[in-house]
C-alpha positions in Angstrom: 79.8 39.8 40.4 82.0 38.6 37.5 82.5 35.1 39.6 79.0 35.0 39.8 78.2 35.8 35.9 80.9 33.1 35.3 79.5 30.1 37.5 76.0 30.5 36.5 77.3 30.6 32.8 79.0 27.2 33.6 76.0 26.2 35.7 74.1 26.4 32.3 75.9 25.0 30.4 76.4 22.1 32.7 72.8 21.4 33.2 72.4 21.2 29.6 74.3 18.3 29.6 72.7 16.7 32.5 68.9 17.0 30.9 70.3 15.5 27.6 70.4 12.2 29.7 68.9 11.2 32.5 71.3 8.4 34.0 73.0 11.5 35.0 70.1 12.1 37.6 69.2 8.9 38.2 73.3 8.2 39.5 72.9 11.2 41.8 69.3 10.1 43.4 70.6 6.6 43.3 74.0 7.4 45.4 72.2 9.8 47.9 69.5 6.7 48.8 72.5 4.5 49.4 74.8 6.5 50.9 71.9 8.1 53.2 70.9 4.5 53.9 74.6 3.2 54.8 74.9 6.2 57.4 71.9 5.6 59.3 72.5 2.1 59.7 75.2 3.2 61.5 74.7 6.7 63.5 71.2 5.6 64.4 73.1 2.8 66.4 76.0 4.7 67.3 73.5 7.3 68.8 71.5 4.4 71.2 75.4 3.6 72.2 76.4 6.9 73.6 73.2 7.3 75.3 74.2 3.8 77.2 77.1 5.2 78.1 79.0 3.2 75.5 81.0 5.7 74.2 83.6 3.8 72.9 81.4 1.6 70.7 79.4 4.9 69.6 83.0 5.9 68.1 83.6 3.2 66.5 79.9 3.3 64.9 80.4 6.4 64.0 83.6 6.5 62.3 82.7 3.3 60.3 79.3 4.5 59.4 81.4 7.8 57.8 84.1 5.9 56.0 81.1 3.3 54.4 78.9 5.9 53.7 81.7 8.0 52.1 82.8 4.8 50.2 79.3 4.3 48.4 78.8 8.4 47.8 82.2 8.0 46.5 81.3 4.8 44.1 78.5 6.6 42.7 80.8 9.9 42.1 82.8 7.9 40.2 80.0 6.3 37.9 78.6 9.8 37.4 82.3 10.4 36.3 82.4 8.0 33.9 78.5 8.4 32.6 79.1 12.1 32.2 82.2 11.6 30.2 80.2 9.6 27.8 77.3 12.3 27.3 79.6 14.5 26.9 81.0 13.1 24.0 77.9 12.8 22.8 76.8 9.2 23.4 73.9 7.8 25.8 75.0 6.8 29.1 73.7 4.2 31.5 73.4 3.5 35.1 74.8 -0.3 34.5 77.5 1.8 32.5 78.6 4.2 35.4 78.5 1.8 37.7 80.7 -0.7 35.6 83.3 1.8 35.4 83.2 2.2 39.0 83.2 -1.5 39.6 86.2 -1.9 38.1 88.3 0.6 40.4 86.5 -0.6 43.0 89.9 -0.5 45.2 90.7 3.0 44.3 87.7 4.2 45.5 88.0 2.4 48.6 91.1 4.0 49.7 90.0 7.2 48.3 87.4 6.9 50.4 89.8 6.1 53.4 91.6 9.3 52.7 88.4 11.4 52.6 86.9 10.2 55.9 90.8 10.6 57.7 91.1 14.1 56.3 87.6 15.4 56.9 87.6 14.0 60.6 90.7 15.2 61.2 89.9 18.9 60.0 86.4 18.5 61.9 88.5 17.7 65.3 90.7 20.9 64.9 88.0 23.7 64.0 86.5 22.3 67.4 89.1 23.4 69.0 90.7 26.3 66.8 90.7 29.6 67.9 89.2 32.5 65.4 93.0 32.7 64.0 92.9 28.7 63.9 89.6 28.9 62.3 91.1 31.2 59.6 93.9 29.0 58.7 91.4 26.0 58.4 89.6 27.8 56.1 92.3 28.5 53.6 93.4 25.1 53.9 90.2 23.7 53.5 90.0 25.8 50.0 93.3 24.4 49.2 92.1 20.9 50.1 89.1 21.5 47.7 91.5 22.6 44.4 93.9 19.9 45.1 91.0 17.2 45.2 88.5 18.6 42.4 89.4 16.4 40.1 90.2 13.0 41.5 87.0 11.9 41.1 86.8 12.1 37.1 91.1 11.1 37.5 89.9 7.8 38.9 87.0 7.3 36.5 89.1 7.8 33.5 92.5 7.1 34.1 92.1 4.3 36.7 95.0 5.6 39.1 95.5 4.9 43.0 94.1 7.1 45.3 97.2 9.1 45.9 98.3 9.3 42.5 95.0 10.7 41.6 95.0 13.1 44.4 98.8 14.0 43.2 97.8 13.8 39.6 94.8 16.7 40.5 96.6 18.9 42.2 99.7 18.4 39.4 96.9 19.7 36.6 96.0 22.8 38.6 99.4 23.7 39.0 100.2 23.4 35.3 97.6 24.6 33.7 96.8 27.9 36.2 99.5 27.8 38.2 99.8 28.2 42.0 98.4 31.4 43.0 94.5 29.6 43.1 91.4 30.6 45.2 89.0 28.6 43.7 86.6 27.2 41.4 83.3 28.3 40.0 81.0 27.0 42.7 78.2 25.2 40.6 76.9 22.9 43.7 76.7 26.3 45.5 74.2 28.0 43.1 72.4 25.6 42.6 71.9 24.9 46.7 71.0 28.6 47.0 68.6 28.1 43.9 67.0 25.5 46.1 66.8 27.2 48.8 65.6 30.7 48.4 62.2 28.8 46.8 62.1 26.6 50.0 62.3 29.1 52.5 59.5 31.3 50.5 57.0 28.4 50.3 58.1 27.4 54.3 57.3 31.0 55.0 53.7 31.6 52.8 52.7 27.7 54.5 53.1 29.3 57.8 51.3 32.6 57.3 48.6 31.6 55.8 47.3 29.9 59.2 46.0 26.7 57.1 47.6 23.6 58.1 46.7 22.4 54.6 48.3 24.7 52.7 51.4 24.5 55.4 51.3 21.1 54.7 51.6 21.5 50.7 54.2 24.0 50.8 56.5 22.2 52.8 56.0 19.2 50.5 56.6 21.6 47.6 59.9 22.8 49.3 61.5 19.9 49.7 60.9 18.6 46.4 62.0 21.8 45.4 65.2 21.6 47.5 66.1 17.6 46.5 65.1 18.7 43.1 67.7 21.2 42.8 70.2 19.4 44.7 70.0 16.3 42.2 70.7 18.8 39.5 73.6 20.7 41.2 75.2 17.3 42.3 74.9 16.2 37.9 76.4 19.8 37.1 79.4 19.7 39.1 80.1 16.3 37.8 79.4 17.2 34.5 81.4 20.4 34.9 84.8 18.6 36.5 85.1 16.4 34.0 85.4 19.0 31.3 87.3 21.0 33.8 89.9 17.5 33.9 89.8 17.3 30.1 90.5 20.5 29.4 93.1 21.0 32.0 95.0 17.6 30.7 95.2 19.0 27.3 92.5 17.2 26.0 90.8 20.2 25.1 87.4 21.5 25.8 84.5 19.6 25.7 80.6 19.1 25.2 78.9 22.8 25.1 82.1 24.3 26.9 85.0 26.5 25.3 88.5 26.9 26.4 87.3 30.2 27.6 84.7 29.1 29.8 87.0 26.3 31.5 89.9 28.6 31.9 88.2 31.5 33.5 86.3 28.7 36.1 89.3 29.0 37.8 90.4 32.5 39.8 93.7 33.5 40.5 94.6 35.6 43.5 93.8 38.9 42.8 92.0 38.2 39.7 
């Protein structure tokens, strides 16, 4: 319960920050239109080619749709960086701002991106075949991956390194400032999906039993607005929340609404 308490404490304060602006939002919406329209381009086709019997082309559809789409979610990550960094220093941020930033490390993000798609296809192609051992070892790793990576995102917004000195560079500020017996982070995006959800499934489930297609209808629109609505505002949190989680851990200090003892406690140490 006290990781709980802790991440919706953090989850707060985040979302305070992200209703003080809304370019914060508007990056989010903006990013998930593009990315979302990037991958469809491509699966939709690479789906009509493995029904042909073109495998082959269907793979290599597929796995550039991924990397693209991954290289526009990441853009946008980054400009969300950079916006949030600015809110949270108390000026007005802009989309054209975010996205300048971003512009500018445009290569960065590219190979980031590269890394990203290799790791997450790689790890996708091994829990297919892993065993329930296999599957456990996955999982810790895939934790691990997550700390190592959690802050090269806001690393590439504000400091402007390569992708695999920002990825060294992340996984160098965890180690220094909580040292190597990690397990996680305060899962903000993971609240707020469960905030979105619990709602959704209520509505889905009054809609149905209510026997009215009308009112099955309304609630189902009402759910997924509900649901995007929340997931906009848990993607701004977490982005909000990481870079204060960056600043703090490279001795810049806390910032915005957040203390040192709200950023050091977002992180657990085995058996804490």
């Amino acid at each position: 319960m006290g990781r709980i308490a802790a991440g919706w404490g953090l989850a707060k304060l985040s979302l305070k920050v992200v209703r003080s602006d809304g370019s914060l939002s508007a990056l989010v919406v903006l990013g998930g239109i593009a990315s979302g329209a990037v991958a469809l381009s491509f699966l939709i086709p690479a789906a009509v080619a493995y029904e042909i019997e073109e495998k082959w082309l269907a793979g290599v559809l597929a796995v550039v749709g991924v990397y693209l789409a991954t290289l526009v979610a990441t853009y946008f990550a980054v400009a969300l960086a950079a916006a949030s960094a600015e809110v949270l220093d108390g000026r007005d941020a802009t989309v054209k701002g975010g996205t300048a930033v971003a512009s500018s490390v445009l290569g960065a993000i590219a190979g980031w991106a590269l890394v990203l798609t290799t790791v997450n296809l790689v790890l996708q192609a091994l829990r297919e075949r892993a065993g329930i051992i296999g599957s456990l070892l996955l999982g810790a790793a895939t934790v691990a991956w997550g700390l190592a990576t959690f802050l090269v995102v806001p690393i590439l917004a504000l400091e402007g390194l390569g992708p695999l000195q920002a990825l060294d560079r992340s996984a160098s500020l965890f180690r220094q400032k909580w040292g190597e017996q990690l397990v996680g982070t305060a899962s903000i995006g993971f609240l707020f999906a469960l905030i979105g959800t619990v709602p959704a499934v209520l509505l889905l489930v009054l809609g149905f039993a209510t026997g009215s297609t009308v009112v099955a209808v309304a609630c189902i629109v009402i759910a997924v607005v509900v649901a995007v609505a929340a997931g906009v505002l848990g993607s701004a949190a977490r982005a909000v929340f990481a870079v204060a989680l960056y600043r703090y851990a490279s001795s810049t200090g806390a910032t915005g609404p957040f203390t040192s003892y709200d950023l050091e406690r977002a992180v657990a140490r085995k058996g804490v």
